[in-house]
Residue, then its C-alpha position, 0 to 999 in steps of 0.5 A: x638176503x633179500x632174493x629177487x628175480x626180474x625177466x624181460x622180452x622183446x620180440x626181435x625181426x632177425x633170425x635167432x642164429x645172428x641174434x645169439x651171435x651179436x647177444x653173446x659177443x660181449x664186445x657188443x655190450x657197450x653199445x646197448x647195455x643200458x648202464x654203460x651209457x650213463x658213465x662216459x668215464x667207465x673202463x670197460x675191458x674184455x676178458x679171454x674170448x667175449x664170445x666162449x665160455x669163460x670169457x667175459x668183460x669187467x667195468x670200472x667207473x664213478x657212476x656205474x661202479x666196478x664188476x664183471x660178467x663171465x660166460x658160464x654155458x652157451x648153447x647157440x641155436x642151430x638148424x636142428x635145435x631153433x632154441x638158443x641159450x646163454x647163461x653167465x654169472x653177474x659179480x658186483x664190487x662197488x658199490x657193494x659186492x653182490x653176485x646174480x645169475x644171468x641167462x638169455x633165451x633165444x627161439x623163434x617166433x611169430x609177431x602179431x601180422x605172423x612174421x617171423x621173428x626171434x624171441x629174446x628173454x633175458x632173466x637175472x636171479x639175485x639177492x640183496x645185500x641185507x641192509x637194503x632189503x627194503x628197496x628189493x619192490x622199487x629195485x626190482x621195479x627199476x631193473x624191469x625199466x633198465x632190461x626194458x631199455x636194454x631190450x629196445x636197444x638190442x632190438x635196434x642194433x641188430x636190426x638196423x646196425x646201430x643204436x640212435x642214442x647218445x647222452x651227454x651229461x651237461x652237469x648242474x645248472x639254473x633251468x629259468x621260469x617258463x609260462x606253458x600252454x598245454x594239455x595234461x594226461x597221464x599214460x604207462x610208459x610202454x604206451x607214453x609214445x603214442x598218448x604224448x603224440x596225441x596230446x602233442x596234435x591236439x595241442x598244436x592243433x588248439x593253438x592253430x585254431x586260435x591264432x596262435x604260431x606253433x613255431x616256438x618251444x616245445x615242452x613237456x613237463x612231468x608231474x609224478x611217476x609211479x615207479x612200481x606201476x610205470x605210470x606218469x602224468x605229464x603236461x605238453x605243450x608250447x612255451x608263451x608269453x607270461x599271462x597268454x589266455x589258453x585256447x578252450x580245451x588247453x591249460x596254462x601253468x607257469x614253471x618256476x626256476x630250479x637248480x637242475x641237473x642238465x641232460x642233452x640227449x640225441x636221438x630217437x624219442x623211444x631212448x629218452x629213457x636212457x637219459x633219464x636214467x643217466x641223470x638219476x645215476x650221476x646224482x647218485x653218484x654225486x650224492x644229490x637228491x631229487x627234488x620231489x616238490x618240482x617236475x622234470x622237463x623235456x624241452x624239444x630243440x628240433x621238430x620230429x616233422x623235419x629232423x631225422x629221429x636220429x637226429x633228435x636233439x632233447x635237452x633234460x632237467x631234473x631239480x634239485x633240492 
């Protein structure tokens, strides 16, 4: 069986008491587990105490499949002993069955202006079924970005109470043509924020000094990424007028239609991850394959200048052969 094992951090402004408490509650998985989200039609339901060994919670759903997740060992932080472990056993039933190994660590820490802060390492340890031993590089690849995001929305509910991030999966449908003028670049993605940020000044910036408005329909359009390496290259930028010339410093590209499945997310751009990641497993779950041959879009439907990041409302397209 093919073994593997993934571990993520984050760095989380709390103490670690309240961390491990809201971290072991597995009433609070729904709210950040970042598979849940992708199966509005999942059943979750909650075992014994969430929150004590032997306790845990089970799911059911066409998208997310069915398993469990019970609490083995807890060993909270305490004034004596600032370290905080929780180790639980992971149980897959479909769509295949599997069995992993689960274990957080909680402690203190200093972040880069030396605050402090609670470190929080989450590692699972597993083995895949045989016949899909040769996808152990790209699964263990996609369960980084999975702990990554999972991370990021722990982080944000215990620090701010909740999570800015709903996805609403809209189904297939016909995503028309577009003429973009634009800038390409291509960045990891835990630095994507800040390079697609960048790109989106320097664009509206071009298209202001040429006379252009930059009050119409912002884009950004996604040529490739490299799962193993998380990179990607995008092209951001406005949608114009078929044939509109391009300022110096800007290309034009013409997007063709596609069949596509459809994906409303609203909320901070750090979580657009989420439903990405909710469009990929529905397909799967329908048995649709992704067009390689054409890009995903993001189209923007409100500006981060004067809406609320939790407001944010992002439309996704991912083709479909």
């Amino acid at each position: 069986m093919p073994a593997f094992t993934v571990s993520r951090t984050t760095q989380i402004k709390s103490d670690p008491e309240t961390v491990f408490a809201i971290l072991s509650d597995f009433a609070t998985w729904k709210t950040w587990s970042p598979w849940l989200l992708a199966d509005k039609d999942a059943t979750v339901t909650l075992q014994g105490d969430p929150t004590a060994v032997g306790g845990g919670y089970s799911w059911d759903g066409p998208v997310v499949g069915a398993g469990e997740m019970e609490h083995q060992e807890l060993h909270p932080p305490s004034t004596a002993q600032s370290i905080g472990t929780m180790h639980a056993e992971l149980r897959f039933t479909r769509p295949w069955r599997s069995q992993s190994e689960v274990d957080f660590e909680v402690k203190k820490g200093r972040d880069e202006a030396g605050q402090e802060v609670t470190q929080v390492r989450w590692t699972m340890r597993g083995s895949l079924p045989f016949f899909l031993f040769w996808m152990k590089s790209m699964m263990v690849s996609l369960m980084n970005m999975d702990f990554d995001r999972g991370l990021r929305m722990l982080k944000e509910r215990i620090e701010t109470g909740d999570v800015a991030s709903q996805t609403v999966v809209n189904g297939i449908v016909q995503c028309q043509p577009y003429y973009i003028v634009g800038k390409s670049g291509r960045s990891t993605l835990a630095d994507i924020g800040a390079s697609m940020d960048d790109t989106f000044q320097q664009v509206q910036q071009s298209l202001a000094d040429a006379g252009i408005a930059t009050d119409g329909q912002w884009l950004s359009v996604y040529d490739d990424m490299n799962i193993k390496t998380q990179t990607l290259s995008y092209t951001s930028g406005m949608v114009l007028d078929e044939g509109t010339a391009a300022p110096p410093g800007l290309i034009a590209r013409s997007l063709p239609g596609f069949n596509a499945m459809q994906i409303t997310h609203t909320g901070r751009y750090e979580h657009l991850g989420n439903a990405w990641s909710a469009a990929h497993q529905n397909l799967r779950a329908r048995k649709r394959k992704v067009n390689r041959k054409l890009p995903g879009v993001e189209f923007y439907l409100n500006r981060p200048e004067n809406t609320p990041p939790e407001a944010l409302v992002t439309e996704l397209y991912v083709p479909l052969k």
